[in-house]
MITOR-728529 format. One line per field, with one value per residue (C-alpha): residue number from 1; residue in one letter; z, y, x negated. Coordinates in steps of 0.2 Angstrom, whole numbers, plus 5000, padded with zeros to 4 digits. Each point is the difference from the previous one (the first is absolute). Layout:
% residues N
pos: c(NUM; ...) .
code: c(A; ...) .
zz: c(Z; ...) .
yy: c(Y; ...) .
xx: c(X; ...) .
//
This chain:
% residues 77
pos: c(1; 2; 3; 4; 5; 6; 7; 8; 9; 10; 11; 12; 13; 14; 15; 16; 17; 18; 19; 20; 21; 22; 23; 24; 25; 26; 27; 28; 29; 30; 31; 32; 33; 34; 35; 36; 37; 38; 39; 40; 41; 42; 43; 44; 45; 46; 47; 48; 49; 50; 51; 52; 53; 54; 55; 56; 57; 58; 59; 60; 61; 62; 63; 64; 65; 66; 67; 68; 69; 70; 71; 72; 73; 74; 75; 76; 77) .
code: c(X; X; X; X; X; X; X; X; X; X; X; X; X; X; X; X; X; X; X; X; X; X; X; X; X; X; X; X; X; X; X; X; X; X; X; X; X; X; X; X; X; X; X; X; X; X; X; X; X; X; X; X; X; X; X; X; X; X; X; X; X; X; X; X; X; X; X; X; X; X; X; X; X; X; X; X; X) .
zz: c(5982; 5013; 4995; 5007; 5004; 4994; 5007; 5019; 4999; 4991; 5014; 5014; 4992; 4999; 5022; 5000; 4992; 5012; 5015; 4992; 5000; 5016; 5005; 4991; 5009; 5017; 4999; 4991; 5016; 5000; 4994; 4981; 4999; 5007; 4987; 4986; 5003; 5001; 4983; 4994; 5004; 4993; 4982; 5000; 5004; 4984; 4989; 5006; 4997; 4980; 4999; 5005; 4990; 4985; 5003; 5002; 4984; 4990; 5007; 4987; 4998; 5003; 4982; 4997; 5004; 4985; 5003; 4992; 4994; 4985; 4994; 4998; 4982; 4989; 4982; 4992; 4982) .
yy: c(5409; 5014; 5016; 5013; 5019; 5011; 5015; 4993; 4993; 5016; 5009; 4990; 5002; 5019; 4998; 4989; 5014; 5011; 4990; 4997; 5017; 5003; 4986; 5009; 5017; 4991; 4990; 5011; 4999; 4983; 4987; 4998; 4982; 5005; 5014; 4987; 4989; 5013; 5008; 4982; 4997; 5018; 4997; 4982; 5012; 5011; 4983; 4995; 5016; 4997; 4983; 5003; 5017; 4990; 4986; 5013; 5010; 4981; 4992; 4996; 5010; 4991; 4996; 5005; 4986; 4999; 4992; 4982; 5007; 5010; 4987; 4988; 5002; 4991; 4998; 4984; 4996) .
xx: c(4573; 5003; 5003; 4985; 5005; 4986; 5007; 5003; 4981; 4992; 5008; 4993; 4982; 5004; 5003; 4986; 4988; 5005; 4998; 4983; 4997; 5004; 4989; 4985; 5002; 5004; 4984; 4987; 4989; 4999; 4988; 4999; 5004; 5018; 4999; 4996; 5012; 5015; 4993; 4999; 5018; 5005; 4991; 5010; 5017; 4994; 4999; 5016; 5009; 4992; 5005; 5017; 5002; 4993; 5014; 5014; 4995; 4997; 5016; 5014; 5016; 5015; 5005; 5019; 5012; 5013; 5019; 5001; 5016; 4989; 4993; 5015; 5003; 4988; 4997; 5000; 4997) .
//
């Protein structure tokens, strides 16, 4: 399974937003269904951002990786 980087895709959904932004205040004289759609697509950026902020904060620690070596003595009865 491939490993995913939250941080490089959280940060290309922060760029996204702001494009989105942009968008918004550059075509505020336009007709509403262009409006729509780009509010559509910056609420879907919001839900993303969550998502992803959710995975990061859930994602496991790396557990700490002991020497074999420790563990070479062993009891027996």
């Amino acid at each position: 399974m491939p490993t995913v980087n939250l941080d490089l895709q959280l940060k290309f959904l922060v760029e996204l937003e702001t494009v989105l932004e942009d968008a918004l205040a550059r075509y505020s004289g336009e007709g509403a269904e262009k409006l729509a759609e780009l509010k559509y697509m910056q609420r879907e950026v919001h839900r993303a951002k969550r998502v992803i902020a959710q995975r990061a904060k859930s994602e496991e620690k790396p557990r700490r990786q002991y020497a074999a070596a420790d563990y070479q003595e062993v009891a027996y009865s």
